[in-house]
DRENKEKE-93869 format. One record per residue: residue number from 0; x, y, z of N, C-alpha, C in turn; residue in one letter. Coordinates in steps of 0.1 Angstrom, whole numbers, plus 5000, padded with zeros to 4 digits. Example, Ala and Ser with C-alpha at 12.3 -4.5 7.8 and 13.67 -1.06 7.14 Angstrom:
BEGIN
0/5132/4943/5078/5123/4955/5078/5132/4967/5078/a
1/5128/4978/5071/5137/4989/5071/5129/5000/5079/s
//
This chain:
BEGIN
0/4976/5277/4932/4966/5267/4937/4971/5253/4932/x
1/4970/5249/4940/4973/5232/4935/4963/5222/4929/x
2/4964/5222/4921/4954/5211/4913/4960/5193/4916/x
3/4947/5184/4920/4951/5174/4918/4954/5161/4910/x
4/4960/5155/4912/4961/5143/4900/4952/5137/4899/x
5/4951/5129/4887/4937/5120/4883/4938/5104/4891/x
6/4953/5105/4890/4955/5093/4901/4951/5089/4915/x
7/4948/5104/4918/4948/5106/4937/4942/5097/4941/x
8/4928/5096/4937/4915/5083/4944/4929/5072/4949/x
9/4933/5065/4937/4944/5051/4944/4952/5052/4952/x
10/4962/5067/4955/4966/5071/4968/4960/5069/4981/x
11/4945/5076/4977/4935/5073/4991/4928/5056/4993/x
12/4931/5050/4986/4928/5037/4983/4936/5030/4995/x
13/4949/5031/4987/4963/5027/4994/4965/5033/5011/x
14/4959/5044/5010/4958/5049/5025/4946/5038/5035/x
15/4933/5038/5027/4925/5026/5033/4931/5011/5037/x
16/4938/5012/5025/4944/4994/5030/4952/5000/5041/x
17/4961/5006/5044/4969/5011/5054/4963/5010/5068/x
18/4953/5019/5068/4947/5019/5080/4941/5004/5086/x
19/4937/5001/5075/4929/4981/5078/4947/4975/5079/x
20/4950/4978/5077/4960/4966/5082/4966/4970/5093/x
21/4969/4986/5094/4976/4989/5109/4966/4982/5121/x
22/4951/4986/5117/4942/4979/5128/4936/4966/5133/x
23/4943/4958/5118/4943/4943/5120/4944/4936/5131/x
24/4952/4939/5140/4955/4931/5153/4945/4932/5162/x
25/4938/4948/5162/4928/4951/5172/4917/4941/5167/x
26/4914/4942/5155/4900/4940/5151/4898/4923/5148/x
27/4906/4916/5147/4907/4905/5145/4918/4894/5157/x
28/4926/4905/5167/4930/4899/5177/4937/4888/5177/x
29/4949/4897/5168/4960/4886/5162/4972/4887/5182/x
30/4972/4868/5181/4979/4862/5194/4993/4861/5189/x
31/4998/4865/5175/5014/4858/5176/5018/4869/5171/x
32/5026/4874/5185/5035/4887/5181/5043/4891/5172/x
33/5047/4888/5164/5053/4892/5152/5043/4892/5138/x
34/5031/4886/5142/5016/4893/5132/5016/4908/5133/x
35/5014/4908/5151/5014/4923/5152/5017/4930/5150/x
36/5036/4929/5150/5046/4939/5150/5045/4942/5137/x
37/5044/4932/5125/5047/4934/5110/5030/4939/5105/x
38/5017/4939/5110/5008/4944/5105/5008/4966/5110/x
39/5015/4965/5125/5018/4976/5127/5028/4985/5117/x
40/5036/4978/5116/5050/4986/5110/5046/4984/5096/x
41/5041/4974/5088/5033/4977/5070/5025/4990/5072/x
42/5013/4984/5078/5001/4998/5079/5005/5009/5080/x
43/5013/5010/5091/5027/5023/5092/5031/5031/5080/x
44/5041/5022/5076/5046/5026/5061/5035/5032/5049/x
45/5029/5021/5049/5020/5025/5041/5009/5034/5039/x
46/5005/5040/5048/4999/5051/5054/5010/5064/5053/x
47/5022/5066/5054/5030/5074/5055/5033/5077/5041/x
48/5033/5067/5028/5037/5070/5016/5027/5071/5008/x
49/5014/5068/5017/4999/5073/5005/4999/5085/5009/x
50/5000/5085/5024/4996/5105/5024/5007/5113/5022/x
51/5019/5107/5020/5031/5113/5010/5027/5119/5002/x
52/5020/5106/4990/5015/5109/4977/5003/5115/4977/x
53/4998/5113/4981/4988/5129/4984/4990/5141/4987/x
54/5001/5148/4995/5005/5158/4996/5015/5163/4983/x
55/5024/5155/4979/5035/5157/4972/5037/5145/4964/x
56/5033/5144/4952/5037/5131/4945/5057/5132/4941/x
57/5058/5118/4942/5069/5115/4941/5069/5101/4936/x
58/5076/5094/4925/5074/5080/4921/5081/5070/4933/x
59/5088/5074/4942/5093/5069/4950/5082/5061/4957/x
60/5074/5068/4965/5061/5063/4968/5052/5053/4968/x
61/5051/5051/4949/5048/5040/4946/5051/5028/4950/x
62/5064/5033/4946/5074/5023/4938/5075/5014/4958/x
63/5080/5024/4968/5074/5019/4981/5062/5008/4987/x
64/5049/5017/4979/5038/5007/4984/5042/4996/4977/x
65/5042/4996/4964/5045/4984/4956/5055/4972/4966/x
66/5064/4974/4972/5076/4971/4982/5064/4965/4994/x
67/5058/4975/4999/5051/4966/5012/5041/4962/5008/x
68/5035/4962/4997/5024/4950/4994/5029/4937/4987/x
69/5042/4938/4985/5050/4924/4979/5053/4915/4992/x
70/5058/4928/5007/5064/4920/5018/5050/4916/5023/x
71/5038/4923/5024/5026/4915/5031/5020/4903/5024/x
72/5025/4902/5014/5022/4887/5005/5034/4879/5012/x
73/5044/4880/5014/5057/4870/5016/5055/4871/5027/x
74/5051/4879/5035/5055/4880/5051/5046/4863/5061/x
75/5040/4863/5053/5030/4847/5061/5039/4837/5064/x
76/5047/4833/5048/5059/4824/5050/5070/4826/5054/x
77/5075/4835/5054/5085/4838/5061/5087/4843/5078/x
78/5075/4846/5081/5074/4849/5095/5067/4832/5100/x
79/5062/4829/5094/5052/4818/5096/5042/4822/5108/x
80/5029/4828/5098/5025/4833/5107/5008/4825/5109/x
81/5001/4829/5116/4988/4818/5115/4978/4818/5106/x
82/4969/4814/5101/4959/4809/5095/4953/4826/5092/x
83/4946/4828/5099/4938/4839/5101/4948/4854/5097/x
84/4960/4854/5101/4971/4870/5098/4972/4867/5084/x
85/4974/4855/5081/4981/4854/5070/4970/4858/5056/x
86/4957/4853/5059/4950/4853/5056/4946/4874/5051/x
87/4949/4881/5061/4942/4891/5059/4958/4901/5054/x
88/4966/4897/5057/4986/4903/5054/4981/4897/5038/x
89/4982/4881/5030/4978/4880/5016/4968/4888/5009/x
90/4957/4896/5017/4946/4903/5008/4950/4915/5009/x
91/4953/4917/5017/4957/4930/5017/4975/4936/5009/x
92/4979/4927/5009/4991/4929/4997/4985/4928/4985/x
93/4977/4921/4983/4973/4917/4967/4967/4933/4965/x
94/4960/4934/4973/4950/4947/4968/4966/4961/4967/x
95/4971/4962/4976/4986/4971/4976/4991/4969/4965/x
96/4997/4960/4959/5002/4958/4949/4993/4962/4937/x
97/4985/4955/4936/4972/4961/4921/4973/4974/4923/x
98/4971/4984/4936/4965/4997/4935/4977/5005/4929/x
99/4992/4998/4935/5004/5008/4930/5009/5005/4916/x
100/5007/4991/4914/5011/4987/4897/5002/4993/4891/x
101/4986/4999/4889/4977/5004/4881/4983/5019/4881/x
102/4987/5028/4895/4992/5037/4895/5002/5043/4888/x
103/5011/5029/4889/5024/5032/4883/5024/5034/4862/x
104/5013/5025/4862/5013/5022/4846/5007/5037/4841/x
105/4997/5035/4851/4988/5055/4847/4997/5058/4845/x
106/5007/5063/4855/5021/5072/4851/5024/5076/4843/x
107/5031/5056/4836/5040/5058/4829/5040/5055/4817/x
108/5029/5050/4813/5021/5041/4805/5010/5047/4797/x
109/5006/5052/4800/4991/5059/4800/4995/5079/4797/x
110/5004/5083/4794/5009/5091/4793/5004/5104/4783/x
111/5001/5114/4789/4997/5125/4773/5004/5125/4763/x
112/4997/5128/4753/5002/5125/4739/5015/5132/4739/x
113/5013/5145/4747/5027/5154/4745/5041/5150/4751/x
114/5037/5142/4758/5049/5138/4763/5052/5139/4779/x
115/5046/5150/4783/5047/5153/4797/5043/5145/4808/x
116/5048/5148/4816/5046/5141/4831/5032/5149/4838/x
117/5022/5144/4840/5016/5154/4850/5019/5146/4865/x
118/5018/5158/4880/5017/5154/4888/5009/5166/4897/x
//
């Protein structure tokens, strides 16, 4: 039987931001196509490496979301993207990044007294 981790909730967390941001474009009807493409292909990812880590934890994972909630913070200026994408690509990194650095510290940080890893 598979027992789950204490961490799981922030996996499904990270899957919510995922889904809000793959849907960004519909729901707020972003006009400058490269908002699109990069709220599609984040949400993407990120959705693919929460329910990773939900099925099968792996630090990789994290260490991933961590990766596209840093690029949805940078991606405004570097894409230069409008007022409103940028706006919701910055909140939505910030919250990705908090959920996978809290994750990651549980890990690694936060650790049984014995030494072991659980997953």
């Amino acid at each position: 039987m598979h027992t789950l981790r204490r961490e799981w909730p922030l996996d499904l967390y990270k899957l919510v931001v995922g889904v809000f941001v793959f849907l960004s474009p519909w729901i707020f009807a972003f006009a400058y196509g490269l908002a699109r493409t990069d709220a599609w292909v984040s949400g993407l990812i990120l959705m693919a490496a929460s329910t990773a880590a939900l099925v099968a934890f792996h630090d990789w994972e994290e260490w991933l979301a961590l990766a596209v909630g840093l690029w949805l913070i940078a991606a405004p200026w570097i894409l230069r993207m409008p007022h409103l994408a940028a706006k919701i690509h910055i909140g939505a990194g910030l919250v990705c990044v908090y959920l996978a650095v809290l994750e990651l510290w549980m890990l690694h940080y936060n650790a049984p007294e014995d030494g072991r890893r659980r997953y």
